[in-house]
Structures are given as structure tokens and as C-alpha cells.
mmCIF file of the N, C-alpha and C atoms, coordinates in Angstrom:
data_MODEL
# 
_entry.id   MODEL 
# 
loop_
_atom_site.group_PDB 
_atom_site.id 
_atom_site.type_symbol 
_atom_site.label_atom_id 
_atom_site.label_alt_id 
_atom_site.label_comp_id 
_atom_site.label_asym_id 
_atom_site.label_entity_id 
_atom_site.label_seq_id 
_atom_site.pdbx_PDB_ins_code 
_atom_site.Cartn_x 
_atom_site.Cartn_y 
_atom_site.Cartn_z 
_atom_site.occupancy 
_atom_site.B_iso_or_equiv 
_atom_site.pdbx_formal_charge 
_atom_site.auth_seq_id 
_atom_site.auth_comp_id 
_atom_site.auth_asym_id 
_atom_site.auth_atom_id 
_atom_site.pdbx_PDB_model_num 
ATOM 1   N N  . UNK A 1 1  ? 83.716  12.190 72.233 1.00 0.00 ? 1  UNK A N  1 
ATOM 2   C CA . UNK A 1 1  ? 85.090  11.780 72.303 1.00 0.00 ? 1  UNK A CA 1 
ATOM 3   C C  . UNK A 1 1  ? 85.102  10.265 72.504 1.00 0.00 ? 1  UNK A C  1 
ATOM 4   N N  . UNK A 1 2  ? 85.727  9.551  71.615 1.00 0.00 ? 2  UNK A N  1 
ATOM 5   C CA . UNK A 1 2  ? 86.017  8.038  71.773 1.00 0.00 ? 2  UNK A CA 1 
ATOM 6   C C  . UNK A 1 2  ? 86.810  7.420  73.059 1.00 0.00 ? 2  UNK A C  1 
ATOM 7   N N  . UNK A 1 3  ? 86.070  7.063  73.567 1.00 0.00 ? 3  UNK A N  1 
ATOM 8   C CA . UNK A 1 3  ? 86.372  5.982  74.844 1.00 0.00 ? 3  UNK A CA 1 
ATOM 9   C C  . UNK A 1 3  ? 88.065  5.116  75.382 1.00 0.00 ? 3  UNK A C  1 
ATOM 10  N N  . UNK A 1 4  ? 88.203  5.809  73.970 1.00 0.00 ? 4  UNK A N  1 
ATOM 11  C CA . UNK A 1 4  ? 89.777  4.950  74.074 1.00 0.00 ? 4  UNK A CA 1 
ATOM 12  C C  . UNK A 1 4  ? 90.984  6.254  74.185 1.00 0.00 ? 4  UNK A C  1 
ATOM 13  N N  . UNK A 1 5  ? 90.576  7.307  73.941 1.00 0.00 ? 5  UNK A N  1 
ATOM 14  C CA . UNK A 1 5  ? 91.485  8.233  74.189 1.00 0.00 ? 5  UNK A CA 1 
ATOM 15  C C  . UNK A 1 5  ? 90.851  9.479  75.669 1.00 0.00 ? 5  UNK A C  1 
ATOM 16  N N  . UNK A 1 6  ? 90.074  9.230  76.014 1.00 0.00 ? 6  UNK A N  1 
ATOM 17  C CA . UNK A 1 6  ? 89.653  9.942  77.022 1.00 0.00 ? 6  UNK A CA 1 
ATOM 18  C C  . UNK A 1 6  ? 90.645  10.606 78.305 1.00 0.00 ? 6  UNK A C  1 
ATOM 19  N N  . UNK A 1 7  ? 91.406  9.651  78.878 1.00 0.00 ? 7  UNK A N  1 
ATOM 20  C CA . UNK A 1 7  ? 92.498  9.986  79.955 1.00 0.00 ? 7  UNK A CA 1 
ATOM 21  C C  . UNK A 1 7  ? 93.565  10.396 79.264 1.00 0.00 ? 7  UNK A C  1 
ATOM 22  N N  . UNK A 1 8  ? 93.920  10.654 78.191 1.00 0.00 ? 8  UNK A N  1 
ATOM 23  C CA . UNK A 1 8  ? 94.915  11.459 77.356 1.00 0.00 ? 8  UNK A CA 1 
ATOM 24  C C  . UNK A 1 8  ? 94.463  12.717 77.021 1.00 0.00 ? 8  UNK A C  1 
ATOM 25  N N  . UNK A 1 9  ? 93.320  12.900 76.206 1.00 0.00 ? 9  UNK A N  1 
ATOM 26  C CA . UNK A 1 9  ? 92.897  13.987 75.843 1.00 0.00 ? 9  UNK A CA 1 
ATOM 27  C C  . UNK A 1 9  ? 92.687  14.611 77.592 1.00 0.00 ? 9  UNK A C  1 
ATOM 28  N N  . UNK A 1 10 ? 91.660  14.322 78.050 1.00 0.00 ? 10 UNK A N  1 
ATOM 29  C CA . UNK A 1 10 ? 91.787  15.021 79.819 1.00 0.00 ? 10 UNK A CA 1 
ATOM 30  C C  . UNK A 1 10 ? 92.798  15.049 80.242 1.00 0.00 ? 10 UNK A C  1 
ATOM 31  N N  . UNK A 1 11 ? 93.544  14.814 80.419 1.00 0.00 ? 11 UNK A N  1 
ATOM 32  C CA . UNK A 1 11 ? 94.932  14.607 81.349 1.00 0.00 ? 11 UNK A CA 1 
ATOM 33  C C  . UNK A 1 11 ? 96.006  15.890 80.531 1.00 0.00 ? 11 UNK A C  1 
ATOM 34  N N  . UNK A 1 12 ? 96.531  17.081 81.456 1.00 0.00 ? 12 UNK A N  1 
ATOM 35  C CA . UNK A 1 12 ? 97.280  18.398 80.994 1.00 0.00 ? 12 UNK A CA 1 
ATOM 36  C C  . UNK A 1 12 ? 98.310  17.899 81.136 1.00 0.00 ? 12 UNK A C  1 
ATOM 37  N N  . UNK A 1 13 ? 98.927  16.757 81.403 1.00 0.00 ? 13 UNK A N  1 
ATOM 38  C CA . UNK A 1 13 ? 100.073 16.529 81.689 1.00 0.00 ? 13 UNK A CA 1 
ATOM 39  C C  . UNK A 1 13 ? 100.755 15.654 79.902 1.00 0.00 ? 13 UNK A C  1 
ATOM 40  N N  . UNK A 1 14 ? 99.436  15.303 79.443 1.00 0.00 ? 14 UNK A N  1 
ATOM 41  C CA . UNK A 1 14 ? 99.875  14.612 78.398 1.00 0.00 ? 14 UNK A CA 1 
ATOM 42  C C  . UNK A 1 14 ? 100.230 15.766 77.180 1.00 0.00 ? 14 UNK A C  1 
ATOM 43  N N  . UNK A 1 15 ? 101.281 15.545 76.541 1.00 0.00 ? 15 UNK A N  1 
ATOM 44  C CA . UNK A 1 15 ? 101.308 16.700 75.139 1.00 0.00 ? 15 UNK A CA 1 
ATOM 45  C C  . UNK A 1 15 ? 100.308 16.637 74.130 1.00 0.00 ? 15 UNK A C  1 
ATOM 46  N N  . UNK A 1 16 ? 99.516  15.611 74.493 1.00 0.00 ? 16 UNK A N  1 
ATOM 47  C CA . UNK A 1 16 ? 98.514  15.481 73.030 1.00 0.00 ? 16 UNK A CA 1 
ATOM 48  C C  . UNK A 1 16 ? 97.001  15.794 73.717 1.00 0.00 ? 16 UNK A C  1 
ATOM 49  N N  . UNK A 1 17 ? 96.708  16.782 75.008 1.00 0.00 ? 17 UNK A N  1 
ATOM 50  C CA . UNK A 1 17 ? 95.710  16.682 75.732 1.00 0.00 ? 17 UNK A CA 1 
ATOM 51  C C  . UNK A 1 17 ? 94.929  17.649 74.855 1.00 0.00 ? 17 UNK A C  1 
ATOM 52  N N  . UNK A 1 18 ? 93.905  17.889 74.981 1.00 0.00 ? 18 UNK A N  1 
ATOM 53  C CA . UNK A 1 18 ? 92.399  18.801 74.446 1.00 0.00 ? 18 UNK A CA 1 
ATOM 54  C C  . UNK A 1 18 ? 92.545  20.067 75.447 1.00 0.00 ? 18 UNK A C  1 
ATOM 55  N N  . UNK A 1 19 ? 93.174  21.314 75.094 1.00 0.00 ? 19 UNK A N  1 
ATOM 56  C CA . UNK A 1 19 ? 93.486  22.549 76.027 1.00 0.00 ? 19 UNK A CA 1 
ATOM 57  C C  . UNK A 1 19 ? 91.618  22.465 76.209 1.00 0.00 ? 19 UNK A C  1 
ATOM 58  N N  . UNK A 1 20 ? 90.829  22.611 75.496 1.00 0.00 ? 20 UNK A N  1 
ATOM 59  C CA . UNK A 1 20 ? 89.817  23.153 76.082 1.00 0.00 ? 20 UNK A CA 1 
ATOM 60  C C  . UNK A 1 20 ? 88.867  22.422 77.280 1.00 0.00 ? 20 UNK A C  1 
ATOM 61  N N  . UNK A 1 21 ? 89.321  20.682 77.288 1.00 0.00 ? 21 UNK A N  1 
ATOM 62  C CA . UNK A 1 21 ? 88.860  20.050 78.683 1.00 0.00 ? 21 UNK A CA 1 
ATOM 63  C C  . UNK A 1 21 ? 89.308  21.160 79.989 1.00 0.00 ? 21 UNK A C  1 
ATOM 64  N N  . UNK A 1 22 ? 90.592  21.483 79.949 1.00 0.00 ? 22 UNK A N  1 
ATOM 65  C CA . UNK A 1 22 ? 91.185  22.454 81.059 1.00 0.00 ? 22 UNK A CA 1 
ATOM 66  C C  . UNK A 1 22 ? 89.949  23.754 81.506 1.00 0.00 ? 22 UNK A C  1 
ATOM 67  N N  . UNK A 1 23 ? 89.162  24.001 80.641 1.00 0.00 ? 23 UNK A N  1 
ATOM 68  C CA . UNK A 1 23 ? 88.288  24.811 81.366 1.00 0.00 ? 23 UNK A CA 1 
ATOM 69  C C  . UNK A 1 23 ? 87.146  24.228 81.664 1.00 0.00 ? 23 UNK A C  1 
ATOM 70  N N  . UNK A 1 24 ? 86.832  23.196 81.396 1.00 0.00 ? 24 UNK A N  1 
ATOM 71  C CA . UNK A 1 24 ? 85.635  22.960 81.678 1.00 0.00 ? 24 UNK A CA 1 
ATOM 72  C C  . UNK A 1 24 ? 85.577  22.213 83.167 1.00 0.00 ? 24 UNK A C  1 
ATOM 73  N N  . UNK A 1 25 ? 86.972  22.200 83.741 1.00 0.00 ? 25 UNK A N  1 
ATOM 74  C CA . UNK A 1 25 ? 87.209  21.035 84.861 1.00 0.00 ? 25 UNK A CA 1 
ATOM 75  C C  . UNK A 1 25 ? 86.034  20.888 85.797 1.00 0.00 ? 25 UNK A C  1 
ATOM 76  N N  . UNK A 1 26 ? 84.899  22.405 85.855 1.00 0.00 ? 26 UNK A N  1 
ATOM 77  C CA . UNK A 1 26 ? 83.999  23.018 87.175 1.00 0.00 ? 26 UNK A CA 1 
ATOM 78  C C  . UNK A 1 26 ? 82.840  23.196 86.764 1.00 0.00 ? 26 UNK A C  1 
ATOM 79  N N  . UNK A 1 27 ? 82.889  22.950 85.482 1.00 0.00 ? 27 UNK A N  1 
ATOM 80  C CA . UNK A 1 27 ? 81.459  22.928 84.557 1.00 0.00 ? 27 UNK A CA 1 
ATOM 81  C C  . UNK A 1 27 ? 80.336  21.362 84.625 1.00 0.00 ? 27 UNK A C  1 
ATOM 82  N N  . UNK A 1 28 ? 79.444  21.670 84.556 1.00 0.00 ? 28 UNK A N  1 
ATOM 83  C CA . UNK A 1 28 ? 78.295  20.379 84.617 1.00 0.00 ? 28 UNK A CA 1 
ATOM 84  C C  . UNK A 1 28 ? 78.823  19.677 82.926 1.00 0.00 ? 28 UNK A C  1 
ATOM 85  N N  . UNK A 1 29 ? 79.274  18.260 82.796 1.00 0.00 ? 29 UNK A N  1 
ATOM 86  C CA . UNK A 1 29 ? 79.711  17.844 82.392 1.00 0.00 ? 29 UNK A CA 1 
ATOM 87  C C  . UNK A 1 29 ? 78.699  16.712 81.916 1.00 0.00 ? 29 UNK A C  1 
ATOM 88  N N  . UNK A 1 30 ? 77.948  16.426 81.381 1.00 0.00 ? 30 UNK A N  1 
ATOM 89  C CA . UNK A 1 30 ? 76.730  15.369 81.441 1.00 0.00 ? 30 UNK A CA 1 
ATOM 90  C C  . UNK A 1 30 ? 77.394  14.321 80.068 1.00 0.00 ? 30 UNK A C  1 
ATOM 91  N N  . UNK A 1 31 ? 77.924  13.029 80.135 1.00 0.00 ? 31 UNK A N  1 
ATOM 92  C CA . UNK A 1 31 ? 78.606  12.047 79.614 1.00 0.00 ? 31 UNK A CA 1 
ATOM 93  C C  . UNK A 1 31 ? 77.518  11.367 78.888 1.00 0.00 ? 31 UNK A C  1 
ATOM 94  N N  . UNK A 1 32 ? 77.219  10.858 77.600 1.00 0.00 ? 32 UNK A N  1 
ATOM 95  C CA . UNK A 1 32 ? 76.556  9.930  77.403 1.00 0.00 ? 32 UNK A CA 1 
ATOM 96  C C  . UNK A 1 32 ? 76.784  9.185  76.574 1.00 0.00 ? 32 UNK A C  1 
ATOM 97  N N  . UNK A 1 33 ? 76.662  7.881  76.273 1.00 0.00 ? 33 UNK A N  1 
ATOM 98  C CA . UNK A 1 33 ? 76.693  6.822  74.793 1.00 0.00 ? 33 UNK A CA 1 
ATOM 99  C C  . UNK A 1 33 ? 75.450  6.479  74.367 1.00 0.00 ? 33 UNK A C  1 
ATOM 100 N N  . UNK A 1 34 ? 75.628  5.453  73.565 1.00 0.00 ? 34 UNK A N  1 
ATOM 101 C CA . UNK A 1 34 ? 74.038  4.675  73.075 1.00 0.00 ? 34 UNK A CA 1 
ATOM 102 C C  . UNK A 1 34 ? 73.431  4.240  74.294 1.00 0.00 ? 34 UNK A C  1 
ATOM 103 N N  . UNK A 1 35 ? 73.879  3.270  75.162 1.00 0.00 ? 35 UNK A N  1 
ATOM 104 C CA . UNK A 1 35 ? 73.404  2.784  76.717 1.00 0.00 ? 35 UNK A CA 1 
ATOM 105 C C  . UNK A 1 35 ? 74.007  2.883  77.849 1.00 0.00 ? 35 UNK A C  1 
ATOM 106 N N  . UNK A 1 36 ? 74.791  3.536  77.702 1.00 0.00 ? 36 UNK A N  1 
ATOM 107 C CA . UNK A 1 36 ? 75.383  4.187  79.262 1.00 0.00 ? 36 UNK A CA 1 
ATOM 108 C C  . UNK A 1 36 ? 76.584  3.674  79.840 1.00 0.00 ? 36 UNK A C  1 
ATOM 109 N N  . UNK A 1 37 ? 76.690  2.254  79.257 1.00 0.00 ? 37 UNK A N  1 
ATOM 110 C CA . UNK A 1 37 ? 77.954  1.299  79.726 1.00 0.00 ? 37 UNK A CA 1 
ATOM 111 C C  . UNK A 1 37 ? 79.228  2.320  79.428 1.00 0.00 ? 37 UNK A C  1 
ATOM 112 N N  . UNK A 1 38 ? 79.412  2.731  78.189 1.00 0.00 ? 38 UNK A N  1 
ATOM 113 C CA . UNK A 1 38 ? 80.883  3.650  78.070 1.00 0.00 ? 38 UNK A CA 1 
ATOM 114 C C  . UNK A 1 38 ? 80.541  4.942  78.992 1.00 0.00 ? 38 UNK A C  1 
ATOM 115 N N  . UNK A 1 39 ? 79.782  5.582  78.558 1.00 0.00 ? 39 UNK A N  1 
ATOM 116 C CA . UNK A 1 39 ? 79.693  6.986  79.336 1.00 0.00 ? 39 UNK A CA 1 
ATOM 117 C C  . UNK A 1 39 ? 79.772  6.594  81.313 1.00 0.00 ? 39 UNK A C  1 
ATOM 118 N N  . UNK A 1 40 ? 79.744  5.818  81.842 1.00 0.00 ? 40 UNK A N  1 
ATOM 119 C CA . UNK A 1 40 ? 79.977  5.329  83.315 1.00 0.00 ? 40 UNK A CA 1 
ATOM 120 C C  . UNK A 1 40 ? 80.896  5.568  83.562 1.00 0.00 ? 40 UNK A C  1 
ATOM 121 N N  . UNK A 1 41 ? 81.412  4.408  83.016 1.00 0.00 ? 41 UNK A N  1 
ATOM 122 C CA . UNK A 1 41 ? 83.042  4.401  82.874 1.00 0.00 ? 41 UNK A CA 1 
ATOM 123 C C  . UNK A 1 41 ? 83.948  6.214  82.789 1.00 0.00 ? 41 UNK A C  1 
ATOM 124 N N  . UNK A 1 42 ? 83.400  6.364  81.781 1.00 0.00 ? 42 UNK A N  1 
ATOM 125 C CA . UNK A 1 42 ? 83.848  8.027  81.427 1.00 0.00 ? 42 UNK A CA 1 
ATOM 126 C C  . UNK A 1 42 ? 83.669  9.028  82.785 1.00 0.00 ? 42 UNK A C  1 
ATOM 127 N N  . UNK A 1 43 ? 82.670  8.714  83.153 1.00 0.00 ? 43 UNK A N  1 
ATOM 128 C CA . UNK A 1 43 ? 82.188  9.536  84.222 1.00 0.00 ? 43 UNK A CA 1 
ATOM 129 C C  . UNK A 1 43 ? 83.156  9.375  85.427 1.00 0.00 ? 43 UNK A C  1 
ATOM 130 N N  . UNK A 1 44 ? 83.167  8.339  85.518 1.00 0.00 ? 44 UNK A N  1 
ATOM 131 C CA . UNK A 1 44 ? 83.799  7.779  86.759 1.00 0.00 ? 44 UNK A CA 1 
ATOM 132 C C  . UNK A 1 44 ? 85.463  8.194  87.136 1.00 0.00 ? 44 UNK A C  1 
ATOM 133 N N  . UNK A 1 45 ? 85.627  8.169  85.612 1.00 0.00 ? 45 UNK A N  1 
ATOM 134 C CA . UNK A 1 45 ? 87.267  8.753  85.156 1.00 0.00 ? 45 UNK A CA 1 
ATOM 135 C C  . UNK A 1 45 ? 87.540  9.718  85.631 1.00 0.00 ? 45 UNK A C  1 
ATOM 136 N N  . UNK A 1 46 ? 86.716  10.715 84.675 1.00 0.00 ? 46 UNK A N  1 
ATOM 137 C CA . UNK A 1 46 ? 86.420  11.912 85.014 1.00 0.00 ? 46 UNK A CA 1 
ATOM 138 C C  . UNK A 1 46 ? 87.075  12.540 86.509 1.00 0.00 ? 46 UNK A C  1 
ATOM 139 N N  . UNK A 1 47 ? 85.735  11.853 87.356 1.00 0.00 ? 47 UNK A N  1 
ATOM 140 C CA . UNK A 1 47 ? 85.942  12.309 88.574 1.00 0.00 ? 47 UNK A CA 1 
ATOM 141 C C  . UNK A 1 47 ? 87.112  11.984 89.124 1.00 0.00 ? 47 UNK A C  1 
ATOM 142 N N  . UNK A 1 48 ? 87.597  11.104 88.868 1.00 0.00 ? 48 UNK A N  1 
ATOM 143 C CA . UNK A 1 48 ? 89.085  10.623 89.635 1.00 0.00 ? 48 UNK A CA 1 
ATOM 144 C C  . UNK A 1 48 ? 90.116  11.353 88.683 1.00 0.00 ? 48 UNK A C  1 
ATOM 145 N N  . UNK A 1 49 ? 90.063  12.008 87.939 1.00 0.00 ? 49 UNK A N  1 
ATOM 146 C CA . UNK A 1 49 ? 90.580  12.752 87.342 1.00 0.00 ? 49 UNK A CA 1 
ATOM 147 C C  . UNK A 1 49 ? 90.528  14.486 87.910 1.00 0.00 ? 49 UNK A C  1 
ATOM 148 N N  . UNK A 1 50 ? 89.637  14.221 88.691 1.00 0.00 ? 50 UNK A N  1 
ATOM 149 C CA . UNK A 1 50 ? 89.560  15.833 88.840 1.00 0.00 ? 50 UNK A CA 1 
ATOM 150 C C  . UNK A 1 50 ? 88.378  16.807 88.594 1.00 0.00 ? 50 UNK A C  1 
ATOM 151 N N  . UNK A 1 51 ? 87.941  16.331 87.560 1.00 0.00 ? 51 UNK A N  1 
ATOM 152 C CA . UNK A 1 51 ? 86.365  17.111 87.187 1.00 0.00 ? 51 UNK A CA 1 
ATOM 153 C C  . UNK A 1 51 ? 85.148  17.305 87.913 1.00 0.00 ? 51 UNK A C  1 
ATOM 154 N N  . UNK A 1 52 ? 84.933  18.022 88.678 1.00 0.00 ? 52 UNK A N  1 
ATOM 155 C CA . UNK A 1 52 ? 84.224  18.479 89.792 1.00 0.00 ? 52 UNK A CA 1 
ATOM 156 C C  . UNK A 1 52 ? 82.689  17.793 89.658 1.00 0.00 ? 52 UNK A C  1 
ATOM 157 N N  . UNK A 1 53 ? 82.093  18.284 88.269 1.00 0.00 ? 53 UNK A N  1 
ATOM 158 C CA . UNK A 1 53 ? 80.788  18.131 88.256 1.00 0.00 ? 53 UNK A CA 1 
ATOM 159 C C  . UNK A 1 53 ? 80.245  17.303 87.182 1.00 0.00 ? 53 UNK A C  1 
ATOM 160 N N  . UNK A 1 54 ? 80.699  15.902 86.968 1.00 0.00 ? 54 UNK A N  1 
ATOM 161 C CA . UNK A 1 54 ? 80.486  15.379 86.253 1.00 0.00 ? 54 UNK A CA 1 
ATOM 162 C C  . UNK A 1 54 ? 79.057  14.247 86.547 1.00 0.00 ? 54 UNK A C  1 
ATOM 163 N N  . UNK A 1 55 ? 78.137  14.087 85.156 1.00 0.00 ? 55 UNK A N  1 
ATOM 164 C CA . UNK A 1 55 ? 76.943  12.813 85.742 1.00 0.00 ? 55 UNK A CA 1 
ATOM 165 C C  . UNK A 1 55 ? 76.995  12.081 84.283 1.00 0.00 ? 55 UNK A C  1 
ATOM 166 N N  . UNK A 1 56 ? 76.363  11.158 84.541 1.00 0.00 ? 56 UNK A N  1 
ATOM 167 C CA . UNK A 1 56 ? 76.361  10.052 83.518 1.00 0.00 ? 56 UNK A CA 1 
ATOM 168 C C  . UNK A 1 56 ? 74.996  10.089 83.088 1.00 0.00 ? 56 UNK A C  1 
ATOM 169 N N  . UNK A 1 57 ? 74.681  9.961  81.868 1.00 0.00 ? 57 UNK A N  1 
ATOM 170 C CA . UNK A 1 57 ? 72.999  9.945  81.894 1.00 0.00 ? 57 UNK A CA 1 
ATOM 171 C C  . UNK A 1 57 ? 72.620  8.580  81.438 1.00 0.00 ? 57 UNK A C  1 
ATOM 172 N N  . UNK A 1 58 ? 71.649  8.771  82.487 1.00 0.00 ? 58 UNK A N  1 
ATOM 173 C CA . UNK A 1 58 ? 71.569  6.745  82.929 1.00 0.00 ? 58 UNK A CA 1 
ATOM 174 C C  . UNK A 1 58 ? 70.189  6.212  81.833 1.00 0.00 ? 58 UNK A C  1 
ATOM 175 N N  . UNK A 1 59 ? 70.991  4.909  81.240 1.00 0.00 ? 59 UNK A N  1 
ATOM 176 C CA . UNK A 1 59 ? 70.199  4.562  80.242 1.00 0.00 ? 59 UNK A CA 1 
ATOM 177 C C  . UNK A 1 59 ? 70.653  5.149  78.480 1.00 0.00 ? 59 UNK A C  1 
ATOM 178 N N  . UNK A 1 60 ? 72.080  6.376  78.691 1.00 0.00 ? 60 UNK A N  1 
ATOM 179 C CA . UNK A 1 60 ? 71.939  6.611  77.820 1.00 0.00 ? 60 UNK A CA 1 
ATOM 180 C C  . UNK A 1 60 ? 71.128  7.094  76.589 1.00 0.00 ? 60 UNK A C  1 
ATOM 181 N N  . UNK A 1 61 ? 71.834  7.490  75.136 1.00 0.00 ? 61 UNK A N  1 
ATOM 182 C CA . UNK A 1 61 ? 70.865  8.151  73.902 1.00 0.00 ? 61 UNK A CA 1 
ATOM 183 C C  . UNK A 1 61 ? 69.606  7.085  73.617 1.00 0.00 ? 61 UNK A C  1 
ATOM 184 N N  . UNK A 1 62 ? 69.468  5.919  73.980 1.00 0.00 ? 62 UNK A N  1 
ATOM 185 C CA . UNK A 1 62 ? 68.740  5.138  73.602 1.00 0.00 ? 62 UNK A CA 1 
ATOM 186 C C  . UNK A 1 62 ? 67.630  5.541  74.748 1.00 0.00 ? 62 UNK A C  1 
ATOM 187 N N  . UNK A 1 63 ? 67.662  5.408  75.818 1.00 0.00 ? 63 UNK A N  1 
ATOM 188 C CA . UNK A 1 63 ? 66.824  5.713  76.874 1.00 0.00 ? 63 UNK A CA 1 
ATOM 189 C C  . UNK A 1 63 ? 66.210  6.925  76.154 1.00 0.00 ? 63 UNK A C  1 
ATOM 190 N N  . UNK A 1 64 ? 67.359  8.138  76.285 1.00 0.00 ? 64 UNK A N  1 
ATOM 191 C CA . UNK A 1 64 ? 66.624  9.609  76.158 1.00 0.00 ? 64 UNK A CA 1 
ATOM 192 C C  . UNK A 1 64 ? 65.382  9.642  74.835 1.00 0.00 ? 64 UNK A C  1 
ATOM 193 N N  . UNK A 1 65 ? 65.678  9.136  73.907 1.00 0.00 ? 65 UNK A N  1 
ATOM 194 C CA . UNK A 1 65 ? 65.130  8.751  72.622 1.00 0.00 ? 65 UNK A CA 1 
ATOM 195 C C  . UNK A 1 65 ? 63.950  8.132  73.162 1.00 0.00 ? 65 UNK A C  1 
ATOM 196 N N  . UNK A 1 66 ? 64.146  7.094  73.752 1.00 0.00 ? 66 UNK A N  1 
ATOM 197 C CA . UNK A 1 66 ? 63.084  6.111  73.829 1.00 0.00 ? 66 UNK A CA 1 
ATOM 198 C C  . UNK A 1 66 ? 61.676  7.038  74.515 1.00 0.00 ? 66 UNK A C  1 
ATOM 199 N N  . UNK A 1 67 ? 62.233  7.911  75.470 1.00 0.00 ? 67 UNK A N  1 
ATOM 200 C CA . UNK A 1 67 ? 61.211  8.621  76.252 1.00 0.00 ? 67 UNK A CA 1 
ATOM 201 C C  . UNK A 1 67 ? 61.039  9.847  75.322 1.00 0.00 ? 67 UNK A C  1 
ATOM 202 N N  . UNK A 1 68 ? 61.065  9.664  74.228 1.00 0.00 ? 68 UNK A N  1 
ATOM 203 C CA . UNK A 1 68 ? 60.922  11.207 73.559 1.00 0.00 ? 68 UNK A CA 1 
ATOM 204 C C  . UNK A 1 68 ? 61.156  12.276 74.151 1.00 0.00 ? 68 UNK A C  1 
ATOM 205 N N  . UNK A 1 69 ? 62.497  12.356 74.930 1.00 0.00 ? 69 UNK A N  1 
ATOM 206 C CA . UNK A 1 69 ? 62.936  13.666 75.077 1.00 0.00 ? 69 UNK A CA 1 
ATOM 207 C C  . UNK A 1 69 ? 63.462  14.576 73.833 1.00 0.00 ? 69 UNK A C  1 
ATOM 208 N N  . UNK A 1 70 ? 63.819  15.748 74.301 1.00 0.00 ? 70 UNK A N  1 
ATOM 209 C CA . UNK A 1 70 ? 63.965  16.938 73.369 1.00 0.00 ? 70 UNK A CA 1 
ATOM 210 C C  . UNK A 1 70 ? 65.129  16.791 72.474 1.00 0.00 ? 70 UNK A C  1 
ATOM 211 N N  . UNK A 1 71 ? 65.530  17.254 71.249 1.00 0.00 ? 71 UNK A N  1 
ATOM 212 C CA . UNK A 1 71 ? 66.802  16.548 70.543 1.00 0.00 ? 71 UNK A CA 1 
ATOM 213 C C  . UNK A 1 71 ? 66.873  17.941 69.898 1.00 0.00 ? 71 UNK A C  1 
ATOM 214 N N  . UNK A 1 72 ? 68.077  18.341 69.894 1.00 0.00 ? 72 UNK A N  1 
ATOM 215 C CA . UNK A 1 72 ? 68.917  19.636 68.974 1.00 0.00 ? 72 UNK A CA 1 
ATOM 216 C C  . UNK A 1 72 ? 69.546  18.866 68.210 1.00 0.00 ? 72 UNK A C  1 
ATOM 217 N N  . UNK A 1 73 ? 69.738  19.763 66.344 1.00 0.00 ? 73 UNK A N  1 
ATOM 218 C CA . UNK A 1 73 ? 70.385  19.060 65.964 1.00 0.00 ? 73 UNK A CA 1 
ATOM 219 C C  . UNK A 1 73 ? 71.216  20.120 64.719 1.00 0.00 ? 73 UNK A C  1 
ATOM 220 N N  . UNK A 1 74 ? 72.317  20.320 64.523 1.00 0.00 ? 74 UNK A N  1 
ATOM 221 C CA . UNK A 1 74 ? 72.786  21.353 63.471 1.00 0.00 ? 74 UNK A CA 1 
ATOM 222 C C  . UNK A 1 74 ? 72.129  21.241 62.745 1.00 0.00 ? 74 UNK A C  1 
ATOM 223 N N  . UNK A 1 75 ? 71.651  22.218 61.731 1.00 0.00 ? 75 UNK A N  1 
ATOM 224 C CA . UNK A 1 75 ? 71.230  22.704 60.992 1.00 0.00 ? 75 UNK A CA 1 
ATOM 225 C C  . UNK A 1 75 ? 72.466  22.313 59.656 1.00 0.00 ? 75 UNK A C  1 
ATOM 226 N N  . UNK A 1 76 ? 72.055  21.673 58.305 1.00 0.00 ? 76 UNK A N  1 
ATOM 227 C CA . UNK A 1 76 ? 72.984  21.411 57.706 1.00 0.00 ? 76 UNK A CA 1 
ATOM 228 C C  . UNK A 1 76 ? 72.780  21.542 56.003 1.00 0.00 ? 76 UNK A C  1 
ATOM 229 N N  . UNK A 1 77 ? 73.643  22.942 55.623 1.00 0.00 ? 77 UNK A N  1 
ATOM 230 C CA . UNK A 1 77 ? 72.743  22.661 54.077 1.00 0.00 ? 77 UNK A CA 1 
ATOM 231 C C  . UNK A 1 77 ? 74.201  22.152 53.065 1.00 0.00 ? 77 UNK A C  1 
# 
């Protein structure tokens, strides 16, 4: 989700919100970008928003990559 609509889409009060954020309010929520600077921010929202179990993953897709962690990816024919 783009960085610029985040507290709209989260937020139930807005008419243009994402019904399905509403369930996830209690769910492990793990935020990330290319380096972490947006996903912080996001995180941080988040929580002042309400979302119980939210983390930021520090260092971001570039980090995770960099350490050759594990990567899923659709399947696409």
C-alpha cells in the first residue's frame, strides 16, 4: 500500500477505507519498503492508529535480500 494513502485506507471512519485492514487490527502486521524509512513511519501510524501488533522490518527489502533471506513469489504463467 502506497505511503500516501495509508491513514485513509486504515482509518473506518473514512468512506474510502480498505474493510479488510478492520480485521487485521490484532494480527502480526510486519511493514516493509526498499530501506525501512517509509515502512517506520507506517508502523508508527499504525500503532497510533490502533493496530495492536505491528513491527517494521529494520533495514527493509534491501537488507532482507542482502542477507539472502527466503523470498516467495507468485507463480505466473
Amino acid at each position: 500500500m502506497p505511503r500516501g494513502i495509508l491513514e485513509a485506507a486504515a482509518d473506518p471512519t473514512y468512506s474510502k477505507h480498505l474493510a479488510d485492514l478492520s480485521f487485521v487490527r490484532d494480527w502480526l502486521l510486519v511493514i516493509y519498503c526498499a530501506t525501512d524509512g517509509r515502512s517506520a513511519m507506517d508502523a508508527t501510524v499504525l500503532q497510533m492508529m490502533g493496530f495492536q501488533n505491528v513491527s517494521n522490518l529494520d533495514g527493509g527489502y534491501v537488507r532482507w535480500n542482502d542477507e539472502g533471506m527466503p523470498e516467495f513469489h507468485e507463480a505466473s504463467y
